[in-house]
C-alpha positions as CSV (number, residue, x, y, z in Angstrom):
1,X,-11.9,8.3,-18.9
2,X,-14.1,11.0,-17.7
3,X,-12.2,14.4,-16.7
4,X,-10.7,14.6,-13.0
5,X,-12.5,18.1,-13.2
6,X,-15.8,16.9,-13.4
7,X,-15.3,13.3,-12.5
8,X,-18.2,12.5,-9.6
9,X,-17.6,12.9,-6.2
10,X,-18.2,9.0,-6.1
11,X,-15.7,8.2,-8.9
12,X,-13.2,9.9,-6.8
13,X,-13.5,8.4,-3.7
14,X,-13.5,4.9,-5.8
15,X,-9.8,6.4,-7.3
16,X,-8.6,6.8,-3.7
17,X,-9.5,3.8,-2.5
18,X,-8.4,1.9,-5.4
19,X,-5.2,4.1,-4.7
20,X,-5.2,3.4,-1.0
21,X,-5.4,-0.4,-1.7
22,X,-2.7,-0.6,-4.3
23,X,-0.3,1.2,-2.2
24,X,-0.9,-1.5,0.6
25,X,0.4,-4.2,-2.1
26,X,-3.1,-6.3,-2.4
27,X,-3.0,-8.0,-5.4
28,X,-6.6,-7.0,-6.9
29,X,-6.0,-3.5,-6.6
30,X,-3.1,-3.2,-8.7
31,X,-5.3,-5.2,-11.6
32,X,-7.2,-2.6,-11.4
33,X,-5.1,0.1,-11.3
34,X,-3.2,-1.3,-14.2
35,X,-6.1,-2.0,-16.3
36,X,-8.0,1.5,-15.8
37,X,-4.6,3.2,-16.7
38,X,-3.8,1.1,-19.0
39,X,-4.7,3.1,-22.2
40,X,-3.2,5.8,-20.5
41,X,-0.1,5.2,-20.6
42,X,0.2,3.4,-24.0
43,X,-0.8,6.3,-25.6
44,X,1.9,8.5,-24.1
45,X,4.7,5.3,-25.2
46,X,3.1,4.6,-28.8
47,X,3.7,8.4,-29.8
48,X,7.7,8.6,-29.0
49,X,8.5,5.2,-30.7
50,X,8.7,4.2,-33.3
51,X,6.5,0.5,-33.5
52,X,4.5,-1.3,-31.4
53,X,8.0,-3.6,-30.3
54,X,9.8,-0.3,-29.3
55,X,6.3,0.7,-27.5
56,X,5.9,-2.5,-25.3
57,X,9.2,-2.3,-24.1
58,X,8.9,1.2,-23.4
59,X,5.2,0.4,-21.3
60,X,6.6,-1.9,-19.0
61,X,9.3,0.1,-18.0
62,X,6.9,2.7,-17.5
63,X,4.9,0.2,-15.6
64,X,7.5,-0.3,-13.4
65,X,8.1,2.8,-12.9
66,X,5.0,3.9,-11.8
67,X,4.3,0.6,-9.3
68,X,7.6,1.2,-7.9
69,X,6.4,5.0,-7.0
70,X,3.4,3.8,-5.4
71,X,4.7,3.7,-2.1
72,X,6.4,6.8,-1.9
73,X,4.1,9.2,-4.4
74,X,2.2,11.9,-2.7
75,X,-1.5,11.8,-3.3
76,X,-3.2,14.2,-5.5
77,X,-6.7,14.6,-7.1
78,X,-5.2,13.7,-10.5
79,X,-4.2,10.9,-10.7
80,X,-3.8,10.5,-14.2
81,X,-1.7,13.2,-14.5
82,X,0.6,11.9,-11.7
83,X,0.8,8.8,-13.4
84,X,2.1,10.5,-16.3
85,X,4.4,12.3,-14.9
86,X,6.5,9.4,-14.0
87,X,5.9,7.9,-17.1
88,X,7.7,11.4,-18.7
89,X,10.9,10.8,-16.5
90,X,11.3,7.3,-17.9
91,X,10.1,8.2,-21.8
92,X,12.4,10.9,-21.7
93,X,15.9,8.4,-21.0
94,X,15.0,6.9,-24.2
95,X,13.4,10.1,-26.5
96,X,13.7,13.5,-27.3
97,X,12.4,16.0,-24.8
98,X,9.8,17.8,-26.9
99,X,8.5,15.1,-27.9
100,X,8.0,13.0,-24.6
101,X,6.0,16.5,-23.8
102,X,4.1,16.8,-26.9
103,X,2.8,12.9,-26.1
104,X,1.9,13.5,-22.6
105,X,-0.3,16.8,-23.0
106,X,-1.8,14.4,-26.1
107,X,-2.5,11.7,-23.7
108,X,-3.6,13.9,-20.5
109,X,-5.8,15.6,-23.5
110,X,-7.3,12.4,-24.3
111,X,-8.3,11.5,-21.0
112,X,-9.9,14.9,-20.3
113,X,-11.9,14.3,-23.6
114,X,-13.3,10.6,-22.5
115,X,-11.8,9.7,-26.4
116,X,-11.2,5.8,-27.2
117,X,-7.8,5.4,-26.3
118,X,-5.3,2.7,-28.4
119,X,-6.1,-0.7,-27.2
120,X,-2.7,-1.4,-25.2
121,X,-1.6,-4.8,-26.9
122,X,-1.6,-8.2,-25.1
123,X,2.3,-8.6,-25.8
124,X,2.6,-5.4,-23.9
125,X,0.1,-6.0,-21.0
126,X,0.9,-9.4,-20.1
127,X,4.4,-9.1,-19.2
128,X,3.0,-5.9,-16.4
129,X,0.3,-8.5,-15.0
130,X,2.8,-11.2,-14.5
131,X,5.4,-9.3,-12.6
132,X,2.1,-7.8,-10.2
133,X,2.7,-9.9,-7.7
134,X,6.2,-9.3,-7.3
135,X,5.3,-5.3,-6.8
136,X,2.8,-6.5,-4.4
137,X,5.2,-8.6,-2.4
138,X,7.7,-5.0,-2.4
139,X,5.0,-3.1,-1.2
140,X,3.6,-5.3,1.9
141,X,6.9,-5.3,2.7
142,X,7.3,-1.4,2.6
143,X,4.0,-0.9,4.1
144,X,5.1,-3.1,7.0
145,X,8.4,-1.2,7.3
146,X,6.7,2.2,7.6
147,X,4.1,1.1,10.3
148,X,7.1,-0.2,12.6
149,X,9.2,2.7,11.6
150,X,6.5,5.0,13.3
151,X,6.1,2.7,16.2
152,X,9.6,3.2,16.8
153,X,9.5,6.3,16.9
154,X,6.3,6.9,18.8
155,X,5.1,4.4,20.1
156,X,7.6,2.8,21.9
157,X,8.4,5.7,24.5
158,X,4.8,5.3,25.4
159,X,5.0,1.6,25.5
160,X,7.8,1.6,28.1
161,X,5.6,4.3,30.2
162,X,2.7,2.2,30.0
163,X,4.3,-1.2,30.9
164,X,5.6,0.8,34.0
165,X,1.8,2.1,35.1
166,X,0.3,-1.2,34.4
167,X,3.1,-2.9,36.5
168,X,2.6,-0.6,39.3
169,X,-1.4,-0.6,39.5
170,X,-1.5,-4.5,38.5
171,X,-2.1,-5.6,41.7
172,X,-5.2,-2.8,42.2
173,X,-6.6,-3.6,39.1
174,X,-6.9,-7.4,39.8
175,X,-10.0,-8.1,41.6
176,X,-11.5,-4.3,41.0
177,X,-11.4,-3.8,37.7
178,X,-14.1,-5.1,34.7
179,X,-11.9,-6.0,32.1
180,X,-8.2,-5.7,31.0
181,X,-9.6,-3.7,27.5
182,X,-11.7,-1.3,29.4
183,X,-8.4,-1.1,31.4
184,X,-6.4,-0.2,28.3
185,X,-9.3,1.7,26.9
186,X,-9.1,4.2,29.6
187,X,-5.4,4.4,29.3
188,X,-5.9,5.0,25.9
189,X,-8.1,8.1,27.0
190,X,-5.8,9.3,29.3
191,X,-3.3,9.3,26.5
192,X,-5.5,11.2,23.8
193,X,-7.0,14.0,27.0
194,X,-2.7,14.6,28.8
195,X,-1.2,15.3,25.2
196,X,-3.9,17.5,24.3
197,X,-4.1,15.4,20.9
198,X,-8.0,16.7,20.4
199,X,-6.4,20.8,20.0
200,X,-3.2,20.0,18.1
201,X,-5.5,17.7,15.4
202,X,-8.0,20.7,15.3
203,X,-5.3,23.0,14.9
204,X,-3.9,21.0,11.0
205,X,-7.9,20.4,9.7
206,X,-8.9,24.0,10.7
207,X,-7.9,26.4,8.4
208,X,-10.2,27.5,5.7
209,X,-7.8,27.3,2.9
210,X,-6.7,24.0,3.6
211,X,-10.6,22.8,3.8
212,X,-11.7,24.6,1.2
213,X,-8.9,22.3,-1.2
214,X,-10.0,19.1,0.2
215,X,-12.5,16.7,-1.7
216,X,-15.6,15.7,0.3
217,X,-14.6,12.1,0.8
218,X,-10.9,13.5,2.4
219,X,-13.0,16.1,4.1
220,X,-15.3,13.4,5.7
221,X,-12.2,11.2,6.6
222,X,-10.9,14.6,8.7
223,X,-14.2,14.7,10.4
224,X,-14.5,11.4,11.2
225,X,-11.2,11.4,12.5
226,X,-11.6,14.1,14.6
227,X,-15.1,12.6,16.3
228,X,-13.5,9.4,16.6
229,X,-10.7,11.5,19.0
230,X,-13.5,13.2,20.7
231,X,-15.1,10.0,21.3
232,X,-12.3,9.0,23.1
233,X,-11.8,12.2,25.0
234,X,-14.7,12.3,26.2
235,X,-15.2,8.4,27.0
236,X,-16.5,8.0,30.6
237,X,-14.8,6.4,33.3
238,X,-17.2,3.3,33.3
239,X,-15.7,2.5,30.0
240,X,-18.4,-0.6,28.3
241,X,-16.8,-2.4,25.2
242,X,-20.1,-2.3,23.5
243,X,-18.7,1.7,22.7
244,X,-15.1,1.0,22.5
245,X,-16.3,-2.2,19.6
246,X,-18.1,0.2,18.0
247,X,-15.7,2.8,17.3
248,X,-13.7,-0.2,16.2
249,X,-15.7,-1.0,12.9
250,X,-16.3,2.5,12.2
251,X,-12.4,3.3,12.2
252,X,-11.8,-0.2,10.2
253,X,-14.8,0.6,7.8
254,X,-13.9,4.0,6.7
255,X,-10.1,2.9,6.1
256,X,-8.9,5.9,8.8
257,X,-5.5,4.1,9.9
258,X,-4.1,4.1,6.4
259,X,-5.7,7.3,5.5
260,X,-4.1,8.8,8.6
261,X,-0.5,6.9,7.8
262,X,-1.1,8.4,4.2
263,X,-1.9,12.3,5.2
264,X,1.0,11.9,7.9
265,X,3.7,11.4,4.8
266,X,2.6,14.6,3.5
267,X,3.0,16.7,6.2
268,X,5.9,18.2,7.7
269,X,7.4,19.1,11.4
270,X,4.8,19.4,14.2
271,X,1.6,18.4,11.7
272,X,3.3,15.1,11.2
273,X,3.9,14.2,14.3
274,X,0.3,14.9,15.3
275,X,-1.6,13.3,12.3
276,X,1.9,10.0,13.3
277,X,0.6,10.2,16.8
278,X,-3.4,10.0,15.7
279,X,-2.6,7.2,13.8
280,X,-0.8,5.1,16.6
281,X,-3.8,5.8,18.3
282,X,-6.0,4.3,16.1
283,X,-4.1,1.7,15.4
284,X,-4.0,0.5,19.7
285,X,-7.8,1.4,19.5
286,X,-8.1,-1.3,17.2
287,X,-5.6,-4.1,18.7
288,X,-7.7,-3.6,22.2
């Protein structure tokens, strides 16, 4: 495993994705997360037991561990070490202290230095593989529960003020109006322009200190975001879905709903609600 220090830019953006995925329960994804950590986390459990029996047992529930942290665990750029760290809370119920520290600096170390790891045994993988689907099934679920936990909270004020405008203007809009999604485009607009949503966004990606920590593939996502919301500021009133389609794909290509859901877990106060309400936003620009 190359070092998170000098892994590429590309290998990166493959981790977050891979990340992104797994957390959203999709079967594939946690394979692979699994199997490129793998090594990782043997070699932290084969150096606090004492054989490979005591070691199996101790990488499952270390396994667990980690999958059932997926949902929940605040992103960072090393993930490796992250994964470790949840692996120390459960190695040290079972082991001395010292020595659950000693074997994760040993395995972090061997990670950084791209060394062959210990093959983790088949008698210790199989039983993580086989209960995969089961973590997956836990975390659609949770993923599911999140979404309608912010439309709750967000979304359904504006739902209730929106049923009343289109109820009023329905009988306008019949015969005039092109379509019922440029309709519901254009209230989408009005939504982004009255609640100044372009500003407060601006206001969480601008400071330098907080760029200057990001790594290009976030920092891309941030500016994408933040076009996309321009975009829909500055939509005309003659709104054509050929535009509205094609902010669409580029919102569903570069994975922004989730990576906005994700960054709104991590901030607090008046940033989450912003990056909560850019995310609803996307998420009705999407279901036009």
């Amino acid at each position: 495993m190359v070092a998170p220090e000098t892994e590429p830019a590309s290998d990166q953006r493959a981790e977050r994705v891979l990340l992104t995925r797994a957390r959203r329960g999709e079967l594939e994804a946690l394979r692979g997360l699994v199997h490129r950590y793998a090594s990782l986390v043997w070699a932290a459990c084969a150096q606090v037991t004492a054989d490979e029996a005591a070691a199996a047992a101790r990488f499952g529930e270390c396994w667990d561990a980690v999958l059932d942290s997926l949902g929940t665990a605040r992103r960072r750029p090393d993930l490796a070490m992250l994964i470790l760290e949840v692996c120390q809370e459960r190695l040290a119920e079972t082991a001395p202290e010292e020595a659950v520290e000693r074997a994760i600096a040993s395995a972090h170390h061997l990670a950084s230095e791209s060394s062959a790891f210990l093959e983790a045994p088949s008698a210790a993988l199989l039983p993580v593989t086989d209960r995969l689907a089961e973590h997956g099934e836990r975390l659609r679920r949770e993923t599911a529960d999140r979404r309608a936990s912010r439309q709750r909270t967000i979304l359904l004020p504006s739902a209730v003020a929106l049923a009343l405008l289109v109820g009023a203007v329905a009988a306008v809009v019949g015969a005039s109006h092109p379509s019922t999604e440029d309709f519901l485009a254009r209230c989408l607009r009005n939504r982004v322009v009255a609640g100044d949503l372009v500003p407060r966004y601006r206001d969480i990606v601008a400071p330098p200190f907080e760029v200057a920590e990001r790594q290009p593939a976030e920092a891309r996502q941030y500016e994408e975001v933040g076009l996309i919301l321009e975009e829909l500021a500055n939509m005309p009133a003659g709104v054509q879905a050929e535009q509205t389609a094609r902010i669409q794909r580029r919102v569903q290509a570069l994975d922004l709903i989730d990576f906005c859901a994700h960054e709104a877990e991590e901030q607090r106060g008046a940033n989450r609600t912003v990056m909560e309400e850019v995310c609803l936003v996307l998420e009705e620009l999407t279901n036009l």
